[in-house]
N, C-alpha and C positions, 0 to 999 in steps of 0.2 A: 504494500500500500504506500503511494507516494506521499499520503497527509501524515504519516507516522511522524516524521521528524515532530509536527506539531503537538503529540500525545506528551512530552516529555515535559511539558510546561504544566501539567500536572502534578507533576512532584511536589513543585508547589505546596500544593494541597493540603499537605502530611496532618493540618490542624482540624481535616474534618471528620470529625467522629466516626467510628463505625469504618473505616479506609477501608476499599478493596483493592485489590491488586486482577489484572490482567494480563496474565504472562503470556511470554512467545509461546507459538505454537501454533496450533489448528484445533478448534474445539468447533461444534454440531450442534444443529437444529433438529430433533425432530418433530413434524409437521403434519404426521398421520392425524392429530387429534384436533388440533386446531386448523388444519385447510386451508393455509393461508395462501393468497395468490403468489405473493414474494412477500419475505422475509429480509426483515432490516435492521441488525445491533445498534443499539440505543444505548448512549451510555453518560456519565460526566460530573461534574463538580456540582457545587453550589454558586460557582460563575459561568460555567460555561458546558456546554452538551455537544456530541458527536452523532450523525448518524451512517451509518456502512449501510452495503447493502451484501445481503450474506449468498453465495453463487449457490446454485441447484446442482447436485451431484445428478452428474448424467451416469451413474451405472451404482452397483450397490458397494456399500459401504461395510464391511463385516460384517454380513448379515443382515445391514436394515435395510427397509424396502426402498426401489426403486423410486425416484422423485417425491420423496417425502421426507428428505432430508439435507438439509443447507449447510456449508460449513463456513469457516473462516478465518485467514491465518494472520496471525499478529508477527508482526518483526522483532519486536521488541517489549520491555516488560514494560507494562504500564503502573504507574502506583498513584493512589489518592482518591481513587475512584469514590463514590459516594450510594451511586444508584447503576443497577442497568438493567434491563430487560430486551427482549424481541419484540416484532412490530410487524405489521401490516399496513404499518403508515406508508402513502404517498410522498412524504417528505422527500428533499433529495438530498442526494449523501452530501456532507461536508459538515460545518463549525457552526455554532450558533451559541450567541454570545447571552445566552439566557443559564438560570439552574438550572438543573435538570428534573428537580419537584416542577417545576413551571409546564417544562415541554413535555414532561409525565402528562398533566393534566390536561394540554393543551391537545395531546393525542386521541385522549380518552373522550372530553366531555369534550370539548370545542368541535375538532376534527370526527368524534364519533367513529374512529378508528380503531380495531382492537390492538390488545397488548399483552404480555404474558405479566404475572407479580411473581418476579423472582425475589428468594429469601436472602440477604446479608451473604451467600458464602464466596469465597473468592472460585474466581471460574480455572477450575482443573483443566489444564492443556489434555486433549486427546480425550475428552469427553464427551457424552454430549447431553444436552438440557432435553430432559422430557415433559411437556405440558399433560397433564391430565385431565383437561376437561377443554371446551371450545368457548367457553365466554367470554364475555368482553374484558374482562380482566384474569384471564388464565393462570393456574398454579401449575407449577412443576417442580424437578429438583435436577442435578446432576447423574447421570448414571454411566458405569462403563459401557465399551462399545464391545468390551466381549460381556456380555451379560449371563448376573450369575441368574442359574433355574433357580424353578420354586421349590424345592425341595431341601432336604435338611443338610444343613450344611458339612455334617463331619466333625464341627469342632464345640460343639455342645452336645454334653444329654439330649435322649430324646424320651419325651414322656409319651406313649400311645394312650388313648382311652378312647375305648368303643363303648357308645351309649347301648342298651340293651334293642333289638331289632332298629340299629342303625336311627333312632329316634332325633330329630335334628332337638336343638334347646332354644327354647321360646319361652320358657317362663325365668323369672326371678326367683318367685315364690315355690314352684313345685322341683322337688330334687327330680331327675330321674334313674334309673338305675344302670351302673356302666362296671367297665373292667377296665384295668387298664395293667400296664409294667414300664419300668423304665431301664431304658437302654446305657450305660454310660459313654457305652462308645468309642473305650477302650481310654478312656481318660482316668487315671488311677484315681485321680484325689475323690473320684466321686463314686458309688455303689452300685450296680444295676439290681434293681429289685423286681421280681417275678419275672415271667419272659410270657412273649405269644402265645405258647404253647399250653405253660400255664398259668394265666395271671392273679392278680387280687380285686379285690372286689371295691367297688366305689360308690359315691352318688354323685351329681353333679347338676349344678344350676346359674341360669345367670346372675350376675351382678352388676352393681353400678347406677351411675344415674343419667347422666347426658354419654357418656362412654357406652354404655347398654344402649342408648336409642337412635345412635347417631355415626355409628360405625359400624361397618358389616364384621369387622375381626374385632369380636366381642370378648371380654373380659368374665370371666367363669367363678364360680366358689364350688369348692369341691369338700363332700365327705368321705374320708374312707374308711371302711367299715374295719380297719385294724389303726392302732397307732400305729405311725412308721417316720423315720428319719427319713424323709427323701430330702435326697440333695444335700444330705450332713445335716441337713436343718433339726432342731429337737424336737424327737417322737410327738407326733398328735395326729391326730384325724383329720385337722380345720385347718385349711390353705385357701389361697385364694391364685387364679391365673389370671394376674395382669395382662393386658394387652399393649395396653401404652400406644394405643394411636393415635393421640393427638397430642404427643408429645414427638415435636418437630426439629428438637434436639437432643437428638443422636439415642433417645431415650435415656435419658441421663436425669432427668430432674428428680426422681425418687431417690436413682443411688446417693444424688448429690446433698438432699435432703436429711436421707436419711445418715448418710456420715455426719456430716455437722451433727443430728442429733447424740449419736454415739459419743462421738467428741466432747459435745457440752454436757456429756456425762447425766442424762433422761433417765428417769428409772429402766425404761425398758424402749427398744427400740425394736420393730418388726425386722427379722431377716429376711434376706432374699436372697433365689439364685437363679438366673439365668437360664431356661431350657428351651428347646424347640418341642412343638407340640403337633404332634399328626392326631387329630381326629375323625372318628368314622372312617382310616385310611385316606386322609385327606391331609396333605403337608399346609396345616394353617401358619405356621409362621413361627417367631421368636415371640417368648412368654415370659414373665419372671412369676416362678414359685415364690408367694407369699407368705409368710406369716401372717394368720387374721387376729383381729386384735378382741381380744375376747377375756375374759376372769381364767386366772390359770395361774399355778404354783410359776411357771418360765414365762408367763407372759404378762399381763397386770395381777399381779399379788396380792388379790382385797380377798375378802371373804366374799365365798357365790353365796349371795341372800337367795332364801325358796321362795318360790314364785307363790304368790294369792298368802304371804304371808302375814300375821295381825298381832305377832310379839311386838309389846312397846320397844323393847332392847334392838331387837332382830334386824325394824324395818330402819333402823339409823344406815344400815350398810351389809353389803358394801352396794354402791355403786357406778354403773358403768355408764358415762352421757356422751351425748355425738352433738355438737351445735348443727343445726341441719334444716337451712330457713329456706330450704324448697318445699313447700307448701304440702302435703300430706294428711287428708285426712284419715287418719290409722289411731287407735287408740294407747299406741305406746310414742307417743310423741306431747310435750308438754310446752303448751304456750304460754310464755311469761312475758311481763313487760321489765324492761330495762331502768335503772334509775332515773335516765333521761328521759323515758316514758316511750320508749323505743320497743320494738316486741323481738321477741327471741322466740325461735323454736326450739327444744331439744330432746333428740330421740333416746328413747330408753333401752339400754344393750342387756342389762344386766340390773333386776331381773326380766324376764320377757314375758309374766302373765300378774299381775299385781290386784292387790287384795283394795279394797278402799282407804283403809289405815295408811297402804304404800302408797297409794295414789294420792292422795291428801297430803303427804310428807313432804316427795317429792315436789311436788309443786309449789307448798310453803317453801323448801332447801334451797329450789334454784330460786327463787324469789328475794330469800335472805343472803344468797349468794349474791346478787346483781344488789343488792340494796347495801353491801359491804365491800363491793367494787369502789361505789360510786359514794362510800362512806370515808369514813377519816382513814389516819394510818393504821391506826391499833383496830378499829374493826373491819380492815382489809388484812390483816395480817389475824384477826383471830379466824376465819372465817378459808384464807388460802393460802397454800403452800407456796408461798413466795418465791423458795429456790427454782422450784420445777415451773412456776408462770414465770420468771425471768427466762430462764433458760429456753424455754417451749417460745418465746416470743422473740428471741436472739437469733432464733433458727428461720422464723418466717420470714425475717428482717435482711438478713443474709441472703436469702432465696427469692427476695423480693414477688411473697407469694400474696397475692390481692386475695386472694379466699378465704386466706386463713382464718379468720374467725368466723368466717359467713359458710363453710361446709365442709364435714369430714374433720369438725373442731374437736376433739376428744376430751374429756376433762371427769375425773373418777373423786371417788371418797369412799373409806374403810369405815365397819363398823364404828359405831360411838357417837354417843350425842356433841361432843366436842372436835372429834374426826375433820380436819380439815380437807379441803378441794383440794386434789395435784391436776397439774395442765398434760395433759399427753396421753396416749404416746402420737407423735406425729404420724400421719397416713398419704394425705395427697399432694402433691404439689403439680398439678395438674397445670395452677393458673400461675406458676410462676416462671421469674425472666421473661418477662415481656417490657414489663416497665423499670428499668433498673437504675431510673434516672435518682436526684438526688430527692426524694419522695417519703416520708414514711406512708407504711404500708395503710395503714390509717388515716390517712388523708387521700389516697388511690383507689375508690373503690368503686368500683367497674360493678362491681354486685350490688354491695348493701352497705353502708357505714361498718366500720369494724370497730363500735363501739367501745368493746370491752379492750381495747387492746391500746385505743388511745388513753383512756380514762386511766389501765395501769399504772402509766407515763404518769401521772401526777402525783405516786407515792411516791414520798423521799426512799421510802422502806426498800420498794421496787428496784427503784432507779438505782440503789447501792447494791442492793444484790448482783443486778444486772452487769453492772459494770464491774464489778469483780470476778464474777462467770466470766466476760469477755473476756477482760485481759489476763486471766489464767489459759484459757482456749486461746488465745494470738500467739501467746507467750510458748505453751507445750505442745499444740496440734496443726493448727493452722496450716505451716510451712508443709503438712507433709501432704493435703488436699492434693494439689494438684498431679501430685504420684497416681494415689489412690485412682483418680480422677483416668487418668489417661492410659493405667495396665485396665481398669476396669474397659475402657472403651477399645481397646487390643482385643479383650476378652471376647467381648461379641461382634467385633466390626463382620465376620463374615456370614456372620448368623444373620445380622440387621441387611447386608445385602440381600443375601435371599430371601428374607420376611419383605422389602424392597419388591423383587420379583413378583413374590405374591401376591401385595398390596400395591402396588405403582400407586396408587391415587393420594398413598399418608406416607409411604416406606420413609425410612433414613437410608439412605444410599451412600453416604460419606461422615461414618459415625468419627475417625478421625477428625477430619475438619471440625466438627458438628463440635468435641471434645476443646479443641483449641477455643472456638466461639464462649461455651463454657465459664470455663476457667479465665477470661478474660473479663467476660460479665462479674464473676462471683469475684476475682480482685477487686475489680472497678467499685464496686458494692462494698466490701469490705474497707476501701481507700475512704471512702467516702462515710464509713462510720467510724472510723477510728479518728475524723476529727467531731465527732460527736459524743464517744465514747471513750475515747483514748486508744493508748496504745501503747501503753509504759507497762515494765515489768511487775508480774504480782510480789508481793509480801510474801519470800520464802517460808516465814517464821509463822504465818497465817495458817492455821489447817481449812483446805476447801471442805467443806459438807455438801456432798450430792445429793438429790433427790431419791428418796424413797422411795417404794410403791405399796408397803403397807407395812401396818404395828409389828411383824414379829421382823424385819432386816435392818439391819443396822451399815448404814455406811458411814465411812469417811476418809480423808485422805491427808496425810502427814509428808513433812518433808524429813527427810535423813540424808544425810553428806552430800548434800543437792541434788539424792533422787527421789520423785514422787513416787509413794508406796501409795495404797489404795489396802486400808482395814474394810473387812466382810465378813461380820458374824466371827471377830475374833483370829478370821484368818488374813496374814496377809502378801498382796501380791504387787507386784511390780503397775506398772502402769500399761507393762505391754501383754498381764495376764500369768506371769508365772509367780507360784505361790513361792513367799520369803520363807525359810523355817526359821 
C-alpha cells in the first residue's frame, strides 16, 4: 500500500486508551454471513480515520469458500490504533481528518451503511475476522485459518453424561435422570471415574437466569446419586456446569474473581475445574465443574436449620440468603425494604421449606439487617461481620462487577440470636470488566443502585477493616495474579478454541490475547484504588483475622521471622498450605 508511509504518524497516539496495534502481515475477511458487496478496513485515532478497501480472493483460501472472503496486507506495524472494524461503506479509500467514533457513526446512522463491532483485541496477522450474524452492526471475533473442529480437544477431561432415552433439558426445576463417566485423558493430575461401558448414575437440570434463556450452550446443575471427587474437587453430589457464554473474555472472569477471593482470604471460596462436556454424544463444548454453594461441613459451615421448623433457638440459624432483585414470584424469596426505603429481594437457600415462626424471623432479620446497615457504627458492627463484608466488597471493586449487590449476592448467619451476617461466598461475575473506569461500583449501576455496598462506605468500622484487608492482599498476593492469570489461560486456550468451533456466535477464539486484555484491566483497576486505598506495607507485628464461616473454626494469622503462618483449629500452616509442626 502506497498511503502506509502515512500510518506511522500514528505512533503518535500512544496516549489513547485502550491502543491497538496493527501488524505486518495479511489478515481476512470473512463475508459468508454478512454479504457484503465489497468490503473496506476502517480504522484510526481520535484525530484522524483511514479507509482501504480489502481485494476479493479469486480462489480458496485454506479451506474457506470461494468469494466470500477479503484479505489485506499491511507493510508495516501500525500502533495507537483506537477503533477499527469492516465496512460496506461506499467511502473511498484514503485519510480523513475526522475520529474515528465520528466516521463510526457517520457510516452507520448518516450513510445507513452497514458495519461489523469488532471487540478491543489487536488484529493477529494470518487471521481472519469472522462476523456472526448480518446486521447493521455485526459481531464477530478473530479465528484461525486452519480451524480447530468441534470436538474435544485432547487436552482437558472429558465428562460424558447421557440423559436417560436421550431426553434433551428444558426444565430448571425438574432433574432428569442420566449417567455419565469421566475421561481424564491420560492427564495424571486428574482421575477418570467410571467408563462407557460402565458408568455412575446422575440427575441433571438446568440452571441460571439470563444464561439459561438467552444462550443455546446452557449452563447445567447436576446430582449424582454417589459423593465423588470429580476433578480432585471435595466429595459431594452438588456441582454445577458452567457454560460461561457471555463471558467474552477469554472466560476468565470467575477464575479471576474467584482468586482474589481466595487471596483476600473469604471463608470459603467455590472450586472449579475446567472440562469438556459431550452430551447425549454430542461435543457441547468447554464447561467449568463447579462447586455449588450450599450449607456443608467444606463449603458454608453454618448449621442446616430443618425445614417447617418452630424451635425459638433453632429458627435463629443457620442461614443461607442470595440478594436476587429479579423479580420472582416463588415463596422462598423475601421482600424487604432498605433503610433508604429502597426494596430488596432475597432468596432463601437454606432452609428451603419454612414453618411460619421461620418465615416471620426471616423477614424481621433481613429487615434488622438493612436497618443496621444504614444504622451507626456499633449497630452495623453488632449486626455484620465486618471482616468478611470488607473483604466480599474488595473483591467486586477489583472486578469492577456492576451486579454485585443486585444478583447472585450471597450473605449467611449461624445459629444464635446474637449470630452475626458474613458476606459471601462470591459466585458470579458475569457483569464484570466492562466499566473499569475510575467508578465505584456503587455509583455504576446499569441494574439497580447497589445500595448496601455504598452505605458500607460510611462506616469508619468498615472503611478500617477494608483497608487493612487491602494492603495485607497488595503486600503478600497480588504480585502473583497475573501468573495464576495467564498458566490458567495456557490451561484451556485449546479447549476454548474448539468450544469456538462449536459456538462461533459467543466462542473465545484467542483466550491468550483475551488473558493479556485481562490482566491489564485488573492492574489499571487496582492503580487506581490504591490511590484511594493505599498501598503501603501492612503492620508485620499486627495479627490479620480472616473471616469465619461459623461458631465451631477458629482462624487467624500471625507473623514469625517475617513468615505469614495461618493458625486453624490449633493447627498451623504456612500461607502456601503446609502444616508447621
Amino acid at each position: 500500500m502506497k498511503k502506509q508511509g502515512l500510518l506511522f504518524l500514528l505512533i503518535l497516539c500512544s496516549s489513547v486508551l485502550n491502543a491497538l496495534t496493527i501488524p505486518s502481515g495479511t489478515f481476512y475477511y470473512d463475508n459468508s454471513k454478512t454479504q457484503y458487496r465489497s468490503v473496506k478496513f476502517v480504522y484510526g485515532t481520535n484525530t484522524a480515520s483511514y479507509v482501504v478497501s480489502m481485494p476479493n480472493l479469486s480462489s480458496n483460501t485454506q479451506g474457506w469458500s470461494k468469494n466470500t472472503t477479503f484479505s489485506l496486507t499491511m507493510n508495516s506495524v501500525t500502533l495507537g490504533i483506537e477503533r477499527y472494524f469492516f465496512s460496506e461503506t461506499a467511502l473511498a479509500d484514503g485519510t480523513y481528518n475526522k475520529p474515528i467514533s465520528t466516521l463510526k457513526d457517520e457510516i452507520a446512522n448518516s450513510r445507513n451503511e452497514k458495519r461489523t463491532a469488532t471487540r478491543t483485541d489487536d488484529i493477529p496477522s494470518g487471521q481472519i475476522f469472522v462476523p456472526n450474524n448480518n446486521d447493521q452492526w455485526a459481531q464477530g471475533a478473530w479465528q484461525s485459518l486452519t480451524q480447530p473442529k468441534a470436538e474435544v480437544s485432547g487436552t482437558l477431561p472429558v465428562l460424558y453424561i447421557n440423559t436417560k432415552g436421550n431426553q434433551p433439558i428444558e426444565s430448571k426445576e425438574t432433574y432428569l435422570q442420566a449417567y455419565y463417566w469421566l475421561d481424564n485423558m491420560g492427564i495424571d493430575e486428574y482421575k477418570s471415574i467410571a467408563s462407557k461401558e460402565i458408568p455412575d448414575t446422575m440427575q441433571i437440570k438446568g440452571r441460571g437466569n439470563y444464561t439459561w434463556k438467552d444462550f443455546d450452550k446452557k449452563p447445567f446443575r447436576i446430582k449424582l446419586d454417589n459423593k465423588t471427587a470429580l476433578m480432585g474437587l471435595k466429595k459431594s453430589k452438588h456441582f454445577a456446569l458452567l457454560a460461561h457464554a457471555d463471558d467474552t473474555f477469554g472466560f476468565l472472569k470467575n477464575p479471576s474473581g474467584f482468586w482474589l477471593s481466595e487471596h483476600l482470604q473469604l471463608a470459603w471460596t467455590p472450586k472449579h475445574e475446567a472440562v469438556e462436556l459431550v452430551l447425549n454424544g454430542q461435543y457441547w463444548g468447554l464447561y467449568f465443574l463447579t462447586e455449588v454453594i450450599r450449607v456443608d461441613k467444606d463449603r458454608v459451615n453454618i448449621v442446616e436449620q430443618p425445614d417447617n421448623c418452630t424451635n425459638a433457638d433453632s429458627i435463629t440459624g443457620g442461614w443461607l440468603m442470595e440478594i436476587d432483585n429479579y423479580w420472582e414470584d416463588e415463596p422462598l424469596q423475601v421482600h424487604a425494604q432498605e433503610g433508604n426505603g429502597s426494596q430488596i429481594w432475597a432468596t432463601l437457600h437454606t432452609p428451603e421449606e419454612t414453618s411460619t415462626p421461620q418465615w416471620e424471623y426471616i423477614n424481621n432479620a433481613i429487615s434488622s439487617l438493612s436497618q443496621a446497615i444504614y444504622g451507626t457504627d456499633q449497630q452495623f458492627a453488632d449486626k455484620v461481620d465486618i471482616e468478611s463484608a470488607a473483604r466480599f466488597y474488595i473483591v467486586q471493586e477489583i472486578m469492577g462487577n456492576r451486579e454485585s449487590y443486585h444478583g447472585s449476592c450471597y450473605f449467611y448467619k449461624d445459629m444464635g440470636a446474637d449470630a452475626k451476617w458474613f458476606w459471601g461466598p462470591v459466585w458470579d461475575f458475569g457483569n464484570s470488566l466492562f466499566n473499569m473506569n475510575h467508578t465505584w461500583i456503587y455509583e455504576d449501576f446499569p441494574f439497580a443502585p447497589q445500595n448496601f455496598a455504598g452505605q458500607m462506605n460510611t462506616h469508619d468500622n468498615f472503611h478500617q477493616a477494608l483497608v487493612k484487608a487491602w494492603q495485607h492482599f497488595l503486600y503478600y498476593d497480588y504480585d502473583n495474579y497475573a501468573t495464576y492469570l495467564t498458566d490458567y489461560a495456557n490451561h484451556i486456550a485449546s479447549a476454548a478454541a474448539n468450544d469456538a468451533a462449536r459456538w462461533p456466535s459467543y466462542g473465545n477464539t484467542n483466550v491468550p490475547q483475551r488473558c493479556k486484555d485481562v490482566i491489564d484491566l485488573i492492574d489499571n483497576r487496582v492503580k487506581w484504588l490504591k490511590t484511594k486505598w493505599g498501598d503501603g506495607k501492612p503492620d508485620p507485628d499486627t495479627s490479620i483475622k480472616t473471616t469465619t464461616q461459623g461458631s465451631t473454626s477458629c482462624h487467624r494469622k500471625v507473623m514469625e521471622h517475617n513468615q505469614l503462618l495461618i493458625l486453624v483449629n490449633d493447627r498451623v500452616y504456612t500461607a502456601q498450605g503446609t502444616r508447621v509442626e
